[in-house]
DRENPA-3360 file (N, C-alpha, C; in nm, 2 decimals, always signed):
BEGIN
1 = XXXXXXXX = +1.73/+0.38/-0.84/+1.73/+0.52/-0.86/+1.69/+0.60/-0.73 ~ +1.58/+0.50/-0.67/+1.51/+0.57/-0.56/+1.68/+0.65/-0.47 ~ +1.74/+0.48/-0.45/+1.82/+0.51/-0.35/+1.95/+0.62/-0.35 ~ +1.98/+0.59/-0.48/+2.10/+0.71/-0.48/+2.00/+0.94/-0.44 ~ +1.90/+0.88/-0.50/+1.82/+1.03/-0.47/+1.84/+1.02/-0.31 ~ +1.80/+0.90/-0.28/+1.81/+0.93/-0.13/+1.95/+0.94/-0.06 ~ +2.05/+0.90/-0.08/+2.17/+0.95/-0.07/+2.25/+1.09/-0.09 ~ +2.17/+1.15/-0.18/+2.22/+1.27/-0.23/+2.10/+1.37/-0.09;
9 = XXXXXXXX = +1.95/+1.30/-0.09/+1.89/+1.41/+0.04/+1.96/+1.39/+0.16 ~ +2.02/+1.26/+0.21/+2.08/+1.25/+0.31/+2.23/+1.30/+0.35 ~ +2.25/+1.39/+0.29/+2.39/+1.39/+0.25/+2.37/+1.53/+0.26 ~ +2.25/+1.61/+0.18/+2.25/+1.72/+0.20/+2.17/+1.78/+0.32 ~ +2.12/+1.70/+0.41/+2.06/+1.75/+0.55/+2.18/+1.77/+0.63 ~ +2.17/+1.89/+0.75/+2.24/+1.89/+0.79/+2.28/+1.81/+0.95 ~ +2.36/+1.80/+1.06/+2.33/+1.73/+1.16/+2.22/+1.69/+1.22 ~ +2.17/+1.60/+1.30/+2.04/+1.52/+1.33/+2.01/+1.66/+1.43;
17 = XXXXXXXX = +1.90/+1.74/+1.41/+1.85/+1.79/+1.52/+1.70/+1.78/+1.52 ~ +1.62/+1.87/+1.61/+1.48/+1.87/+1.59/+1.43/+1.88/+1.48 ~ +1.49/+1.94/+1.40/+1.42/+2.03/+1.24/+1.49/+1.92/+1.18 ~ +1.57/+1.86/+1.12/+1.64/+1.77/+1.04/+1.56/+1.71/+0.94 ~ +1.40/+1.66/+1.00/+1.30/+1.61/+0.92/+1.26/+1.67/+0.84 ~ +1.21/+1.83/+0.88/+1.18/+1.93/+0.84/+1.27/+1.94/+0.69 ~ +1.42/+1.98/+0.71/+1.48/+2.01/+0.61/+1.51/+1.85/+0.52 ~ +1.46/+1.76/+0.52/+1.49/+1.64/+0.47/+1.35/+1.65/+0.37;
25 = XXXXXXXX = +1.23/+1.67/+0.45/+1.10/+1.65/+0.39/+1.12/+1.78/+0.24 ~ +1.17/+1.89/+0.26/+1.14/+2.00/+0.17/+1.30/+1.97/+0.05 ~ +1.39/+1.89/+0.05/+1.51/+1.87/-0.01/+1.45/+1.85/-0.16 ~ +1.54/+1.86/-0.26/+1.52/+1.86/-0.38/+1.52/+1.68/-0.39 ~ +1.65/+1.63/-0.34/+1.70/+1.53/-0.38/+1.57/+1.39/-0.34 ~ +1.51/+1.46/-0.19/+1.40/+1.40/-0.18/+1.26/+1.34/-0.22 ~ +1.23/+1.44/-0.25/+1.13/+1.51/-0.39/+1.12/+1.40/-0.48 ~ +1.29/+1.40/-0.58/+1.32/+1.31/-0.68/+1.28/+1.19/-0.63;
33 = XXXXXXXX = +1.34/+1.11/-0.52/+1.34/+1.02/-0.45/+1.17/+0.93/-0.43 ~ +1.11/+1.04/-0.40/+0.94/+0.99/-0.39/+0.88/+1.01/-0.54 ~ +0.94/+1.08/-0.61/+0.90/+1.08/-0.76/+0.91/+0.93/-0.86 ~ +1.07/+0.93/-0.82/+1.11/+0.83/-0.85/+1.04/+0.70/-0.83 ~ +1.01/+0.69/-0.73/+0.95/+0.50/-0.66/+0.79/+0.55/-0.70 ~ +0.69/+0.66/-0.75/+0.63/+0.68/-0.82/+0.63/+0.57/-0.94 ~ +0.67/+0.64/-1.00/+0.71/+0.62/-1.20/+0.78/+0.48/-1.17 ~ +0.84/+0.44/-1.06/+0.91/+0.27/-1.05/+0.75/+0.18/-1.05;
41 = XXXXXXXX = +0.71/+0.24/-0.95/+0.55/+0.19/-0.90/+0.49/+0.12/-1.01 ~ +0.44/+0.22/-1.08/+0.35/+0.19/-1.22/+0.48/+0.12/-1.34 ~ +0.54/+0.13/-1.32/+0.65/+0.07/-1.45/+0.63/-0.08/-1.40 ~ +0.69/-0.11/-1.28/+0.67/-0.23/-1.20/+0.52/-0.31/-1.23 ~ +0.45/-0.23/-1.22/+0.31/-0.32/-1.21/+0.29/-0.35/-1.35 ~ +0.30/-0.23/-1.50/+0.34/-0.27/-1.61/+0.38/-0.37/-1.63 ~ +0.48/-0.38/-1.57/+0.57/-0.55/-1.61/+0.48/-0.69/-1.57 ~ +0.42/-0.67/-1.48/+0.37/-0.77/-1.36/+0.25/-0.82/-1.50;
49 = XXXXXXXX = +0.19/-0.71/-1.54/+0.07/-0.76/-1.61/+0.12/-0.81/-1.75 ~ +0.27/-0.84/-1.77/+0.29/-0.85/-1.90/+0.33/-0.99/-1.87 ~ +0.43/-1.03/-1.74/+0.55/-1.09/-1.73/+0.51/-1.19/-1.69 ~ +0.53/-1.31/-1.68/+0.54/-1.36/-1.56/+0.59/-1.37/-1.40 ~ +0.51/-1.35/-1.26/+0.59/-1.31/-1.15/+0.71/-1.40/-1.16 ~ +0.71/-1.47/-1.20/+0.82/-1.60/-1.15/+0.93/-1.60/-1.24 ~ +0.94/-1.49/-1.33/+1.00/-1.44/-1.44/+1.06/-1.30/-1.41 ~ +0.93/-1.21/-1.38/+0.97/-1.05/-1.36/+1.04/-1.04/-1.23;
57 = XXXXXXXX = +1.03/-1.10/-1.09/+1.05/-1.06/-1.00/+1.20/-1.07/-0.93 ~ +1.26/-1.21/-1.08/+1.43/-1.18/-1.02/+1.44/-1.08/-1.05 ~ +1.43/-0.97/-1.19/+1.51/-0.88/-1.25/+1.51/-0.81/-1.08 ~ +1.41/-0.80/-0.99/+1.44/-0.68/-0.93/+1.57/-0.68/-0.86 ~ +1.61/-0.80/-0.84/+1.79/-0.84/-0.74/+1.88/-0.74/-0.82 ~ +1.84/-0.70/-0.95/+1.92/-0.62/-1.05/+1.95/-0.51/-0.94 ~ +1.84/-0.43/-0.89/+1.91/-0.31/-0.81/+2.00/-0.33/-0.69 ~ +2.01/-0.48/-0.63/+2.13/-0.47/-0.55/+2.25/-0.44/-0.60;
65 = XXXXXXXX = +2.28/-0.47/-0.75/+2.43/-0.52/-0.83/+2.45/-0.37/-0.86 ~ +2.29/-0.30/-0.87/+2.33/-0.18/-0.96/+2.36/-0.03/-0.81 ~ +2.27/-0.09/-0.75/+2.32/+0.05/-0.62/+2.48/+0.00/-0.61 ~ +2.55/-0.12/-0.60/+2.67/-0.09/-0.56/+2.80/-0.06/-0.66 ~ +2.76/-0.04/-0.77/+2.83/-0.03/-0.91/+2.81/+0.15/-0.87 ~ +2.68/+0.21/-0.85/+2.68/+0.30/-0.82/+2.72/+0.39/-0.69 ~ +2.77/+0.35/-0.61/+2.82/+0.39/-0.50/+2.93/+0.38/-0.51 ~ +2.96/+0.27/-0.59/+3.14/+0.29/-0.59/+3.16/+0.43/-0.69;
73 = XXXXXXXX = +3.11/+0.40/-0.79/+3.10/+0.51/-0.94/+3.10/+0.66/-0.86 ~ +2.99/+0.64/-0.82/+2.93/+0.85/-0.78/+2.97/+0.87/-0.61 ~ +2.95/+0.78/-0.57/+2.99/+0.78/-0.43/+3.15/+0.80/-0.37 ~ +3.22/+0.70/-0.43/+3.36/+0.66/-0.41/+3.35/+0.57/-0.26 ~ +3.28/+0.49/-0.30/+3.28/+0.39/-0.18/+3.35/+0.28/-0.19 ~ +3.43/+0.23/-0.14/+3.47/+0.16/-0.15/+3.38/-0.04/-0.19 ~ +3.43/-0.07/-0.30/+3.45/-0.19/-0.39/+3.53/-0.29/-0.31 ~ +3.44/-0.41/-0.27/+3.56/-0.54/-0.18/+3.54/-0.64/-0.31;
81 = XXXXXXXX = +3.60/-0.74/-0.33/+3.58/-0.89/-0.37/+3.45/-0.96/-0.39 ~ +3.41/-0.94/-0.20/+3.35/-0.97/-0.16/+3.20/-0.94/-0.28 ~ +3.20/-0.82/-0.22/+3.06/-0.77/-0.38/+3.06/-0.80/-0.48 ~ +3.20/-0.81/-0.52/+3.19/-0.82/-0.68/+3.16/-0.97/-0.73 ~ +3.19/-1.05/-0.62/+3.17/-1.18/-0.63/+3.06/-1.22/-0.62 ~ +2.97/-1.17/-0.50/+2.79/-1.16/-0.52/+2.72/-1.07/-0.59 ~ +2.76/-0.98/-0.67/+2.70/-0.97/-0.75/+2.69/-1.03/-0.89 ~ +2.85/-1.11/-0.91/+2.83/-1.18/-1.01/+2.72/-1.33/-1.00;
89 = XXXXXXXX = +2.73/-1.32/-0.87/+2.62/-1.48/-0.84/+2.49/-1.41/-0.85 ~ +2.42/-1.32/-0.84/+2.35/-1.25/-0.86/+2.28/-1.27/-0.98 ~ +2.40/-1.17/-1.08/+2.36/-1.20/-1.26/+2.32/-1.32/-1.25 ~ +2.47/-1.41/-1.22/+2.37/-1.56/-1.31/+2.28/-1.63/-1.25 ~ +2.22/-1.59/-1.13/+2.13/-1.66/-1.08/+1.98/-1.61/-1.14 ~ +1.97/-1.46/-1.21/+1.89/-1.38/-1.25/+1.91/-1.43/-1.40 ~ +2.03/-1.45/-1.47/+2.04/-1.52/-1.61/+1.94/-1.67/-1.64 ~ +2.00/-1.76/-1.52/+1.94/-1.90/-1.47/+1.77/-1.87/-1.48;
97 = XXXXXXXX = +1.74/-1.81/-1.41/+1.61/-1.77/-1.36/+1.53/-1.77/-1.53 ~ +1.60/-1.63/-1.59/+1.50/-1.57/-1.68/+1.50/-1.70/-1.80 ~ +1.64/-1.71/-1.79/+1.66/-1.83/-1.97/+1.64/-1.94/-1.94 ~ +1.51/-1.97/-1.81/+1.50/-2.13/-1.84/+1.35/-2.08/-1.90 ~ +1.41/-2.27/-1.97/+1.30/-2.26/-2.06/+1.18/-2.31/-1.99 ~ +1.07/-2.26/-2.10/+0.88/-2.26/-2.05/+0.86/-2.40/-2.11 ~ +0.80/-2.47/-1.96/+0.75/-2.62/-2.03/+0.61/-2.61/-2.02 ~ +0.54/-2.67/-2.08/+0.41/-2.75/-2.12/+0.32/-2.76/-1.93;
105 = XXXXXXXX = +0.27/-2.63/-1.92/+0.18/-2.62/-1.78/+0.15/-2.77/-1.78 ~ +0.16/-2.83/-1.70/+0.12/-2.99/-1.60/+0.02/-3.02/-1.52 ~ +0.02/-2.88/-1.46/-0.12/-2.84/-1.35/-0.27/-2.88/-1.36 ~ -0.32/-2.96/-1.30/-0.48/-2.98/-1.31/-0.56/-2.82/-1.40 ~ -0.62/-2.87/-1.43/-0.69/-2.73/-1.52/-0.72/-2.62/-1.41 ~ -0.80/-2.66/-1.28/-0.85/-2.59/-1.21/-0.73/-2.48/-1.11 ~ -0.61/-2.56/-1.13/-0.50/-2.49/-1.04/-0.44/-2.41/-1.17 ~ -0.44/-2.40/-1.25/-0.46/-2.29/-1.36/-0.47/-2.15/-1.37;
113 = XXX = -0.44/-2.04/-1.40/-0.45/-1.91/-1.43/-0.53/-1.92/-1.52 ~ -0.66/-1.83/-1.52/-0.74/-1.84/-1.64/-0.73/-1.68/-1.70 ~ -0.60/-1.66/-1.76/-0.61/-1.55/-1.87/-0.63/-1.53/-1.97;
% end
């Protein structure tokens, strides 16, 4: 989400000059953008305390598959093969990831999470 906000401020700044920052820092789209990775922030860490990292942290590959679904969508950017083919290796490596199954911790006690 962050990124498309940020697309939409950079898009609406005008040529790179002195002030360019200026008008980038006060943008609407920007705004969204720092709000955004806010409310991602805390949702994220939500997850962390629920999930397991070794679990939660493929889903995040999700936003590569999903910025370029949306650039083609809202953007009109051009879609190769190429992407569509790594993003599909993507999913199932994120599929792989989440749907293996949980075995029986092996670990010495002390190399253990004590939650």
């Amino acid at each position: 989400m962050q990124q498309i906000f940020l697309k939409c401020a950079a898009q609406g700044v005008q040529a790179p000059t002195g002030h360019w920052i200026l008008g980038l820092l006060s943008a609407p789209w920007f705004l969204a953008a720092i709000a955004a990775e806010i409310v991602c922030f805390v949702i994220w860490l939500t997850v962390l305390a629920e999930v397991e990292l070794s679990k939660a942290f493929p889903l995040s590959a999700l936003s590569y598959v999903l910025i370029i679904a949306v650039a083609f969508l809202l953007f009109d950017e051009q879609l190769t093969a190429l992407q569509v083919g790594g993003s599909c290796l993507i999913l199932a490596g994120i599929w792989c990831i989440g749907g293996a199954p949980v075995t029986e911790d092996t670990r010495p006690r002390g190399a253990r999470n004590s939650h």
